[in-house]
C-alpha positions as a printed NumPy array, in Angstrom:
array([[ -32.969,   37.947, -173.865],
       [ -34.713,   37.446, -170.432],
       [ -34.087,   34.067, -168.566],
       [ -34.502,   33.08 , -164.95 ],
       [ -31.961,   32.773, -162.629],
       [ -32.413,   30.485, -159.387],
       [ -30.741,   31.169, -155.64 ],
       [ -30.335,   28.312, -153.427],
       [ -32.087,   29.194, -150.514],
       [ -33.67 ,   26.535, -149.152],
       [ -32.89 ,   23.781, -151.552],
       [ -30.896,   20.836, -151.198],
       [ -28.594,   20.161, -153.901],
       [ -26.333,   17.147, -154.193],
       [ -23.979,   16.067, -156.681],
       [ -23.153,   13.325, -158.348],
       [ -19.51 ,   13.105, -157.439],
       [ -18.511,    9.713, -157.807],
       [ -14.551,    9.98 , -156.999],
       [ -12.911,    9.028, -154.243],
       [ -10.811,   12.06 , -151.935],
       [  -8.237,    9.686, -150.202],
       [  -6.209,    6.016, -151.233],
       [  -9.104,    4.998, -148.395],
       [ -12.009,    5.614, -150.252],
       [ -13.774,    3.178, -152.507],
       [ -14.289,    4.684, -155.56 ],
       [ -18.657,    4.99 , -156.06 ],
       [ -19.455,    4.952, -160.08 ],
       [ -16.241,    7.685, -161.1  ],
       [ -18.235,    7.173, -165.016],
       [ -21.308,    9.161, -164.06 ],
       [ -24.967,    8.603, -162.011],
       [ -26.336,    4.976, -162.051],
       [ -29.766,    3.88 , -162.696],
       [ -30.414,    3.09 , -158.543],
       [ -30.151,    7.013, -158.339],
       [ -33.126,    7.824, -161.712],
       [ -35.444,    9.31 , -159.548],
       [ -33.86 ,   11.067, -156.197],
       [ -30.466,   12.019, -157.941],
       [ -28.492,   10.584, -154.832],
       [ -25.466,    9.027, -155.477],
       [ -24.727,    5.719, -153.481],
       [ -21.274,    6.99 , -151.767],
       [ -21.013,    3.823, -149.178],
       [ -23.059,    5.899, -146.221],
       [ -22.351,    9.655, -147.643],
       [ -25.494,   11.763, -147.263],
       [ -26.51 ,   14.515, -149.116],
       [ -25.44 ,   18.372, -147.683],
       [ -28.514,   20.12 , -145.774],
       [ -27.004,   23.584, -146.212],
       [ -28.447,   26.089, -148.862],
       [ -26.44 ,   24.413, -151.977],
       [ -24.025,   27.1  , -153.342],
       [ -25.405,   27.39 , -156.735],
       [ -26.707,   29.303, -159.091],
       [ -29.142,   28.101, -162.297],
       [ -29.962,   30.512, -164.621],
       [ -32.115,   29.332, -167.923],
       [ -32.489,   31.333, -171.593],
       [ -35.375,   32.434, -172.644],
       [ -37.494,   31.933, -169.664],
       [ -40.372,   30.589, -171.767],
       [ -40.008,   27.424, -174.339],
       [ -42.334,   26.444, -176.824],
       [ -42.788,   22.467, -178.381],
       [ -39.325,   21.785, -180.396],
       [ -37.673,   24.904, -179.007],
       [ -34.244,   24.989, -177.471],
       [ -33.149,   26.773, -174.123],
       [ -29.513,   26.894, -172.466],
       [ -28.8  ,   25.853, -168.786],
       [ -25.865,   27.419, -167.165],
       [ -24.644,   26.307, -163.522],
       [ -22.53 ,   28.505, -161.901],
       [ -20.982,   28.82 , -158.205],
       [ -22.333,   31.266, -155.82 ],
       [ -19.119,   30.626, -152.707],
       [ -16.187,   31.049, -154.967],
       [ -15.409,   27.28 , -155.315],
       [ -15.828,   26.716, -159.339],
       [ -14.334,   23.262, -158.762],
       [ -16.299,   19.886, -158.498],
       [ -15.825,   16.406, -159.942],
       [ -19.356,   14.826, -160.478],
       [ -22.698,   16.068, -162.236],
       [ -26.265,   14.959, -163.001],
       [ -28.884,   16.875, -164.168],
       [ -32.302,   15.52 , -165.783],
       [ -35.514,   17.751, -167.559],
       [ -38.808,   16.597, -165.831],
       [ -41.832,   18.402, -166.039],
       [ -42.82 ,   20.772, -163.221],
       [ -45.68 ,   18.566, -162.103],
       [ -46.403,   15.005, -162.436],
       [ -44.392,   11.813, -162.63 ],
       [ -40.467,   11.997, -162.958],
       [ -39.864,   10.861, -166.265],
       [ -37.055,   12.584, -167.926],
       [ -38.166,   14.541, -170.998],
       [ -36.307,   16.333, -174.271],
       [ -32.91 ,   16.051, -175.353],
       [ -29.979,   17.32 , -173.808],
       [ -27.014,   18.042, -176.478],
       [ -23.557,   16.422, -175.762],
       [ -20.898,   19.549, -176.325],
       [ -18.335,   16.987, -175.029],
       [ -18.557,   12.996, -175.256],
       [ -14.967,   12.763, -173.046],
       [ -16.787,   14.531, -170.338],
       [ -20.236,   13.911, -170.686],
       [ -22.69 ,   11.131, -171.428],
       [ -26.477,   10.327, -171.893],
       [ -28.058,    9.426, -168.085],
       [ -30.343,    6.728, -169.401],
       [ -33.035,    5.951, -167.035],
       [ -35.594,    3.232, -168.09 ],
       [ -38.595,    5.032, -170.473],
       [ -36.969,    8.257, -170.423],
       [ -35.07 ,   10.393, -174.061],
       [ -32.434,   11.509, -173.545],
       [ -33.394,   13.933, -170.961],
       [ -30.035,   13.17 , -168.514],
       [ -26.848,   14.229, -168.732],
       [ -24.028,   12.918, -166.378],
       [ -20.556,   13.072, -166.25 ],
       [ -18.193,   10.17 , -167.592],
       [ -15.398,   10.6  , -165.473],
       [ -14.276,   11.772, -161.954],
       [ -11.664,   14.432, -162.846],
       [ -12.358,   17.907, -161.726],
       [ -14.162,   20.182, -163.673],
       [ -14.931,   24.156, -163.818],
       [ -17.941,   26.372, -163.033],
       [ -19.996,   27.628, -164.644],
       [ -21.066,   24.443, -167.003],
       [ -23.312,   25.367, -169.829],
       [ -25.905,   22.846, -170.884],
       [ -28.409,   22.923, -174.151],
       [ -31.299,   21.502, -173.838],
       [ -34.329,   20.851, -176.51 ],
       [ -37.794,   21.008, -175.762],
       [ -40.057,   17.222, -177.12 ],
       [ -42.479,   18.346, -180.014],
       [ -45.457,   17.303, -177.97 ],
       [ -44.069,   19.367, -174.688],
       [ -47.696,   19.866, -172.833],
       [ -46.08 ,   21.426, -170.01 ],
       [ -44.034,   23.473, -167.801],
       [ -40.327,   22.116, -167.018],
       [ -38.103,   21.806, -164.537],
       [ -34.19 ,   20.897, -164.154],
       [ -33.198,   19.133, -161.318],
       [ -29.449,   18.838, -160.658],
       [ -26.577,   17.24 , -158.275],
       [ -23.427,   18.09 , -157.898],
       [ -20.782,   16.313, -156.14 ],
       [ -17.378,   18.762, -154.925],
       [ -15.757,   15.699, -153.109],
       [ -16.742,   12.149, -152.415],
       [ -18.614,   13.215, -149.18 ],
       [ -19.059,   16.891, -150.042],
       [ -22.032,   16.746, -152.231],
       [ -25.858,   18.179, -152.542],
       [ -28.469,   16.463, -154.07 ],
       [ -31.289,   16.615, -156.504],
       [ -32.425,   20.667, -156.311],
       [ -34.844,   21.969, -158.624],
       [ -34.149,   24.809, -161.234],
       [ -36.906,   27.514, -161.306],
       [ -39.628,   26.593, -163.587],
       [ -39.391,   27.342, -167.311],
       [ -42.795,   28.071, -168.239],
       [ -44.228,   26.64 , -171.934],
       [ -45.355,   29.986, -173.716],
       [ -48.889,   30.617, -173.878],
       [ -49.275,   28.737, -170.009],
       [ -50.403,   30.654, -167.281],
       [ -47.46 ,   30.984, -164.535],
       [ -48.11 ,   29.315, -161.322],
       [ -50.124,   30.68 , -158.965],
       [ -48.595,   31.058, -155.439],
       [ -50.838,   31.193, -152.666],
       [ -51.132,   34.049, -150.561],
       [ -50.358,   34.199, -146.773],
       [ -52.115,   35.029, -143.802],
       [ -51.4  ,   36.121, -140.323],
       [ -54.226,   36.501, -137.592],
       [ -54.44 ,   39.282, -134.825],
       [ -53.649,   38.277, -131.416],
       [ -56.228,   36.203, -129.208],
       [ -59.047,   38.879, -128.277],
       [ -60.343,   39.215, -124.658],
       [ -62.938,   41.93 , -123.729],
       [ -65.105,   41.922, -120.147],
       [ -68.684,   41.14 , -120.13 ],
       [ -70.935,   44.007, -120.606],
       [ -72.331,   45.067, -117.116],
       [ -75.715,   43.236, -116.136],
       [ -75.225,   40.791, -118.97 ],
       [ -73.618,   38.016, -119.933],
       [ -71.381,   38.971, -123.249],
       [ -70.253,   41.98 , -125.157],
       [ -69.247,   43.315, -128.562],
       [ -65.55 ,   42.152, -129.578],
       [ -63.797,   43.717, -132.008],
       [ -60.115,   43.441, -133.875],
       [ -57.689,   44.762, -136.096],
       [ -57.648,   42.584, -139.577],
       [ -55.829,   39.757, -140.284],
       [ -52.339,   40.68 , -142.781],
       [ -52.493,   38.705, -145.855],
       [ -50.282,   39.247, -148.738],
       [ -49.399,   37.679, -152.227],
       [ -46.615,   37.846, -154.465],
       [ -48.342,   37.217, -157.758],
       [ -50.608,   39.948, -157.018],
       [ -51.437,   43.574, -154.678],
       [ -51.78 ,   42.868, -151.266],
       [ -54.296,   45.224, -151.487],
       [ -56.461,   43.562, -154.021],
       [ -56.704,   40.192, -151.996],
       [ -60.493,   38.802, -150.349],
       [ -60.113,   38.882, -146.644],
       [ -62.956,   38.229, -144.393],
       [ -63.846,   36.666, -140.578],
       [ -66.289,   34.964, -139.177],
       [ -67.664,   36.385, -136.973],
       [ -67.188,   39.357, -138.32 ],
       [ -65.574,   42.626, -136.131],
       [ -67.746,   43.856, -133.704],
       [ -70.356,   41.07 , -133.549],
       [ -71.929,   40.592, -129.921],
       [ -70.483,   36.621, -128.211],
       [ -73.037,   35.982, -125.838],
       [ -71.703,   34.565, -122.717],
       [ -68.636,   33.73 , -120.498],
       [ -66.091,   32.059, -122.685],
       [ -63.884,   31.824, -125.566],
       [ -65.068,   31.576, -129.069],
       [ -63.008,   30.844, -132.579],
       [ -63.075,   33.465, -135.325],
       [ -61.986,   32.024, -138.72 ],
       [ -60.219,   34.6  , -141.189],
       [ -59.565,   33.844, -144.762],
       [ -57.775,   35.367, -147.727],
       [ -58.688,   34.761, -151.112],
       [ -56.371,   35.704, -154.097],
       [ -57.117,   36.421, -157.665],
       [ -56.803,   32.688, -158.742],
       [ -59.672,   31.898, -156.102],
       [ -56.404,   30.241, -154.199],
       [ -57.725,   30.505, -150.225],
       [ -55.817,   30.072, -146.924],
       [ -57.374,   30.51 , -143.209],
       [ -55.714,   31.181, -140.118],
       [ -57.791,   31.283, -136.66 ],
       [ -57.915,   33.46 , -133.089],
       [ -59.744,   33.224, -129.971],
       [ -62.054,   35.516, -128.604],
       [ -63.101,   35.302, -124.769],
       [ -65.529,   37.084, -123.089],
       [ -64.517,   37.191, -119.392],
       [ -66.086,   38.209, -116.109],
       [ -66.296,   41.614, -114.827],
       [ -63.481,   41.385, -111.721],
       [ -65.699,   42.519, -108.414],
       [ -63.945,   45.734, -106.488],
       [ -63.354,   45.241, -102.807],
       [ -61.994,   47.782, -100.229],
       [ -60.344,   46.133,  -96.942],
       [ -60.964,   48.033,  -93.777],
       [ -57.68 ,   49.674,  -92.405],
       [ -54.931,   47.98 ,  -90.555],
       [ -55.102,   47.05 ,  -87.154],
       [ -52.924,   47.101,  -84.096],
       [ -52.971,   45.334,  -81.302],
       [ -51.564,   45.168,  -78.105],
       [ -50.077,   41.928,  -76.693],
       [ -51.199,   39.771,  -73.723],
       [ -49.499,   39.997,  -70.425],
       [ -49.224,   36.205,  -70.158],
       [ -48.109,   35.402,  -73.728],
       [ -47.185,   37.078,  -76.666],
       [ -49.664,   37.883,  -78.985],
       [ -53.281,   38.228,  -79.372],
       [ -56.432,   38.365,  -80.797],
       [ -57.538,   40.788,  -83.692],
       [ -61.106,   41.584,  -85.113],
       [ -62.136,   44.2  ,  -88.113],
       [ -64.804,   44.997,  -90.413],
       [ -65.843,   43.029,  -93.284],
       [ -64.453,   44.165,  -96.372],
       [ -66.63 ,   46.031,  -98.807],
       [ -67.412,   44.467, -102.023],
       [ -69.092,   45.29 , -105.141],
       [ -69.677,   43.778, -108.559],
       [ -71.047,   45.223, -111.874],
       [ -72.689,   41.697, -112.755],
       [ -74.417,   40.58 , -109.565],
       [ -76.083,   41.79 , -106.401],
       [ -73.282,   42.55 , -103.651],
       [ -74.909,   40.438, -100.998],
       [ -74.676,   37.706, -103.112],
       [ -71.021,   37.97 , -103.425],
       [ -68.368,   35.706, -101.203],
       [ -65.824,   37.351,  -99.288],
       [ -63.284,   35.905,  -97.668],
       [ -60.432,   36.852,  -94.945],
       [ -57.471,   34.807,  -94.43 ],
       [ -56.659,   34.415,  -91.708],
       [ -60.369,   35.14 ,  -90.134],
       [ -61.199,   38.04 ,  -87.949],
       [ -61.121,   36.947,  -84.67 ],
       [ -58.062,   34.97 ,  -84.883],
       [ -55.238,   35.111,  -82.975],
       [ -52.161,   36.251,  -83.884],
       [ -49.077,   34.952,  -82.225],
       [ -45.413,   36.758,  -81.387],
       [ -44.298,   40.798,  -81.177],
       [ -44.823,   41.071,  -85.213],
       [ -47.121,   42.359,  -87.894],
       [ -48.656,   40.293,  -90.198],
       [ -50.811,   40.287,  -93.606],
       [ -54.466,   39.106,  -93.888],
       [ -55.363,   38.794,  -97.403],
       [ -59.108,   39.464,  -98.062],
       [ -60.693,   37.826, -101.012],
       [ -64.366,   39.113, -103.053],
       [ -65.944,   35.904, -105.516],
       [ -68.237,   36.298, -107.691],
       [ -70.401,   33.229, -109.262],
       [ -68.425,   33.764, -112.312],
       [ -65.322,   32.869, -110.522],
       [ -63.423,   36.25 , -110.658],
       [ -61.73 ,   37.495, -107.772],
       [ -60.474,   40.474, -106.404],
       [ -58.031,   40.667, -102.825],
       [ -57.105,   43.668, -100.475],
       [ -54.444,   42.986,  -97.883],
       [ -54.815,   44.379,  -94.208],
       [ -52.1  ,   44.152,  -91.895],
       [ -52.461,   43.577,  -88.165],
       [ -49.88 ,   44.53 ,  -85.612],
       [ -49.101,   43.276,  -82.215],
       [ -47.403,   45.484,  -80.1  ],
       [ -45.296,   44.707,  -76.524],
       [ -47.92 ,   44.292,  -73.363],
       [ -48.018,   47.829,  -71.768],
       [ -45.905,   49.436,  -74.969],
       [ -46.143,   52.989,  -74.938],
       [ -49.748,   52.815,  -78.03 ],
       [ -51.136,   55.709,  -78.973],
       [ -54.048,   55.781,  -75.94 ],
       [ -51.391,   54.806,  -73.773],
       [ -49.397,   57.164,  -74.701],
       [ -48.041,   60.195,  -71.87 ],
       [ -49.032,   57.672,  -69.082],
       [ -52.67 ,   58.679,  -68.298],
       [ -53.053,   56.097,  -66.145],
       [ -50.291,   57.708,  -63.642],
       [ -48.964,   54.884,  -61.624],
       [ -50.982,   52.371,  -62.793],
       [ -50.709,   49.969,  -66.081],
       [ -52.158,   51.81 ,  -69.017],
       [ -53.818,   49.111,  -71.711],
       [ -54.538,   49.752,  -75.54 ],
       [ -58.084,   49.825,  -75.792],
       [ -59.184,   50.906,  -78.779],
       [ -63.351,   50.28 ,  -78.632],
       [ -63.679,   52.192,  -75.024],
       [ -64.171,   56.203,  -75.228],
       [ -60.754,   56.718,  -74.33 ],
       [ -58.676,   54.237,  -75.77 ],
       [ -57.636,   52.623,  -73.319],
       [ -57.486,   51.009,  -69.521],
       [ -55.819,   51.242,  -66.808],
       [ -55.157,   48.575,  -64.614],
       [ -53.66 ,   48.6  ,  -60.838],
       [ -50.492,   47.191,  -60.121],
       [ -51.857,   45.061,  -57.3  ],
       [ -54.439,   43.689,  -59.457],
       [ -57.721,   46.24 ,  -58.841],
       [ -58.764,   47.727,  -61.707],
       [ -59.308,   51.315,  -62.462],
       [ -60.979,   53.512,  -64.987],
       [ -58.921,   56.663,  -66.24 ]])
């Protein structure tokens, strides 16, 4: 005969154990649930709360369809090897709507069991009538009202100890014959955020993705609506981010959405830096000045002398100490983008042996780097006169 069987996973379940674990403890209703606890199925256990872990149970109902008048057994059983617990409640609601108790539950043992009378409801409740300890599994029988115009659920607590206990989890849902089961809405999961560079010359550009994943357990992934908008490879005129909206639809016309981003950005101007530069140090202090070529810039979106480039520090500045140092040049566009090139400048000792310098050409007098004259450097008298080479 096929049933349904139910894994805690992410239920809470709590019991109604109402005895007490120590000569401490005040004993909290040992002869079953109260009234205060109808509709949450917590037991008051002076400050106890309810477990948060996945409750160890299983619940597994026969048949797994009912019909008006028809009856169906409940069986609890352990899932962690502990078949031992002291308190019980478990009520028949419907699936949806309000949480009136509904059927009749069958009393296999008065001693152990009584009606959980909550105000309007049948007997739809079972709870226990005293706190000694009892077995798993616990069979219960259970009898579906004439008029039954819907789909049912059991929810149960279980109390191990006075403050071991989970409350008020739901059994799966035993569907009326004839209903529809529920429908479960699909999932869906949207492709990362898109960014593509404008199209040369203009402002925006075709954008395209891989689809979003959407899947359904009631039904083939395959089979399932899914659609953006935009649509893949519209155009998104200008600089910017825009919002695509995906959706998947299932069978039962059930419809999620997720979203992404997709951003056009600027096309990133090219600039080449000029190459590094020595220089030689003043006599009278260390360091000096250094001067180079503008950088060379281009950009696919805008005239190059319209573009803003940048050198920090400046040509022409000076550069202090025996040391090389970095000068990072900088290209801006009117978008905003950027691109840098680094040049390094050098300062070498006064009168250090540089490459014009280099053999002595100036005999006995000071050779000088000089890299604009013809030769590449100067030479300088001792005594002061200067001399050409």
């Amino acid at each position: 005969m096929a049933g349904l069987k139910f894994s805690f996973h992410s239920v809470k379940l709590v019991g109604f154990m109402f005895a007490s674990i120590s000569l401490t403890e005040v004993e909290s209703f040992p002869s079953g649930a109260g009234i205060q606890a109808c509709i949450d199925l917590i037991p008051d256990h002076q400050g106890v709360t309810p477990q948060t872990s996945t409750p160890p149970f299983d619940i597994t109902i026969l048949p797994a369809t009912v019909t008006p008048g028809a009856t169906v057994q409940v069986t609890l059983s352990s899932t962690d090897g502990n078949l031992f617990y002291r308190g019980l409640a478990i009520q028949a609601r419907l699936a949806t709507g309000n949480s009136d108790t509904i059927g009749t539950f069958f009393n296999t043992d008065p001693t152990v069991w009584r009606a959980y009378d909550c105000p309007g409801s049948t007997i739809g409740g079972l709870t226990h009538t005293n706190s000694d300890e009892k077995v798993l599994p616990q069979v219960f029988v259970w009898t579906a009202p004439n008029n039954l115009a819907g789909d049912v659920q059991f929810r149960v607590t279980v109390v191990r100890t006075f403050t071991t206990l989970w409350a008020n989890f739901a059994s799966p849902v035993l569907q009326l014959q004839g209903n529809p089961p529920p429908n479960t809405l699909p999932t869906i999961t949207c492709p990362d955020p898109v960014s593509v560079e404008t199209f040369p010359g203009f402002e925006g550009n075709v954008a395209s993705w891989d689809p979003p994943t959407c899947t359904d357990p009631d039904q083939d992934d395959t089979t399932l609506a899914v659609s953006c908008s935009p649509m893949p490879n519209t155009f998104f005129p200008g600089i910017g981010s825009n919002v695509v909206t995906c959706s998947c639809t299932d069978a039962q016309s059930a419809t999620v959405q997720c979203t992404f981003t997709v951003t056009i950005v600027a096309n990133d101007p090219e600039i080449m830096c000029p190459p590094d530069v020595v220089v030689q140090s003043r006599v009278d202090i260390d360091g000096n000045t250094a001067n180079w070529p503008a950088p060379t810039c281009t950009d696919a979106d805008q005239s190059d002398n319209t573009l803003s480039i940048t050198c920090s520090p400046p040509s022409g500045s000076f550069f202090p100490g025996i040391t090389t140092s970095s000068v990072v040049c900088t290209c801006l566009d009117n978008a905003g983008a950027s691109a840098t090139c680094p040049i390094q400048v050098t300062v070498t000792p006064a009168g250090g042996p540089m490459e014009g310098c280099m053999g002595n050409p100036c005999g006995g007098n000071e050779c000088r780097e000089a890299p604009g004259s013809d030769a590449g450097y100067t030479c300088h008298s001792v005594t002061g006169q200067g001399c050409t080479p």
